[in-house]
N, C-alpha and C positions, 0 to 999 in steps of 0.2 A: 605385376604392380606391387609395389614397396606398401608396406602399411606404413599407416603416420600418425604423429600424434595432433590430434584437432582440437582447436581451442576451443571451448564449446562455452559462450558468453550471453547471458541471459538478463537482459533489462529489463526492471523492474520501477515500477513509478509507484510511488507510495502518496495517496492522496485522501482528501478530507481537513473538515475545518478545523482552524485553529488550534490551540492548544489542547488536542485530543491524545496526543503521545507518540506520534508520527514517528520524533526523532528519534526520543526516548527508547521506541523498540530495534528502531534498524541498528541505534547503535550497540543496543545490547548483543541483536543479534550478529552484528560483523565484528564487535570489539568484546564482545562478552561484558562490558562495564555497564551499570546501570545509575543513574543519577538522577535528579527532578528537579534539579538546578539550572536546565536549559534554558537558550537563549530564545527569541521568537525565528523563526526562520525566513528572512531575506531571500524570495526568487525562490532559490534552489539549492539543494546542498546534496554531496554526494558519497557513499561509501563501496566499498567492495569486498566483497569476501568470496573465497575460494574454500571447496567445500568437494572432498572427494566421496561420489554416492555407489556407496557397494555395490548396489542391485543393478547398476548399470556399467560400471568398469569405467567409470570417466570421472576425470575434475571437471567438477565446472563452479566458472564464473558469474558472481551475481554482480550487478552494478545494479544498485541501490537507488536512487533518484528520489529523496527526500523535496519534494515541492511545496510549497509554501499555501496557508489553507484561505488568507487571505484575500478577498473581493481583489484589492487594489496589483495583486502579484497574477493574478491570472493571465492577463498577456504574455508576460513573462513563462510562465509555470508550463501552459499550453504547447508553447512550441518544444518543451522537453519531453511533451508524453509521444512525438517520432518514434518509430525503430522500437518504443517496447513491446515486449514478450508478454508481459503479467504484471497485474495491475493489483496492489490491497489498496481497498476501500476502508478506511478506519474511523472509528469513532469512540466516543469514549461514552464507558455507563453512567458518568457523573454528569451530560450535557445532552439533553434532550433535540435540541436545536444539532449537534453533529449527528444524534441517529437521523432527524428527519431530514437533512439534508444529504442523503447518502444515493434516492434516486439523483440527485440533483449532479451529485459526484459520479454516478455509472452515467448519465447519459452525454458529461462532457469528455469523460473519455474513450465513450464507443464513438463519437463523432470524430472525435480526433484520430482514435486508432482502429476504427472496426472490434470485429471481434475478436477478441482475444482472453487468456484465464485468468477470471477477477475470483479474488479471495473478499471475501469481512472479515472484520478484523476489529472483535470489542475489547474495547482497552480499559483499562484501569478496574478491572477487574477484582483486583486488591480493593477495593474501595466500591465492596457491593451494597455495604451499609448505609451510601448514599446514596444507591441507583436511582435512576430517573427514567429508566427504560428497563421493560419487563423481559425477562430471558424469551417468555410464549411470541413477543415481537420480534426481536433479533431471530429465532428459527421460523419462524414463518414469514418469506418473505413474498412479500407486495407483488402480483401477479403479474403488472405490468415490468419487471424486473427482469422475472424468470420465462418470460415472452423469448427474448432474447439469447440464441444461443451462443457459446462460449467457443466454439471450433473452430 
């Protein structure tokens, strides 16, 4: 049997409320550009990036899935988190209301997709002068949370 080369394509849903920096990151991290002049995010928006990882001899494929953090987009957003691999849950240290809504974020998308590898993901970081959530919260996470395996 012939070796081959395998596309090895890894979806990714990136979810959490509103303007916590959702876009802001994926797009830095698939475009390298960073800005904070973005737009609200409508539904869904989507990026890609290919990324060859040493320690395993393959490229692989992210496909991004920037989903919208608003109430009103979640019909929409939901039927996107299908078929993904890995989930970041984000939030931002400047909005207290996106830390606490973050069980609220893993238990719609274990419903939707079972288990699968969720990251957190505290954003704006830059901006811990006006933290609203204490670093000892973000590492200690809520027991009902960590119930739940990731495998």
């Amino acid at each position: 049997m012939l070796e081959q080369d395998v596309d090895i394509t890894l979806k990714v849903i990136v979810v959490g409320n509103g303007q916590v920096g959702k876009t802001s990151m994926i797009t830095r991290f698939a475009k390298g550009i960073f800005t904070n002049e973005y737009k609200k995010t409508i539904g869904v928006d989507f990026l890609e990036k290919r990324m060859f990882l040493k320690d395993v001899g393959e490229e692989v494929t992210y496909l991004l899935w920037d989903t919208a953090g608003q109430e009103e987009y979640d019909a929409i957003t939901r039927a996107y988190y299908k078929g993904a691999g890995a989930c970041i849950l984000a939030f931002s240290t400047t909005d207290r209301d996106s830390f606490d809504a973050i069980e609220s974020w893993y238990k719609k998308v274990h419903d939707e997709c079972g288990n699968l590898v969720m990251v957190l993901v505290q954003n704006k970081v830059d901006l811990l002068d006006e933290a609203v959530v204490e670093a000892k919260e973000v590492e200690t996470p809520k027991p009902r949370v960590q119930s739940v395996s990731s495998g």
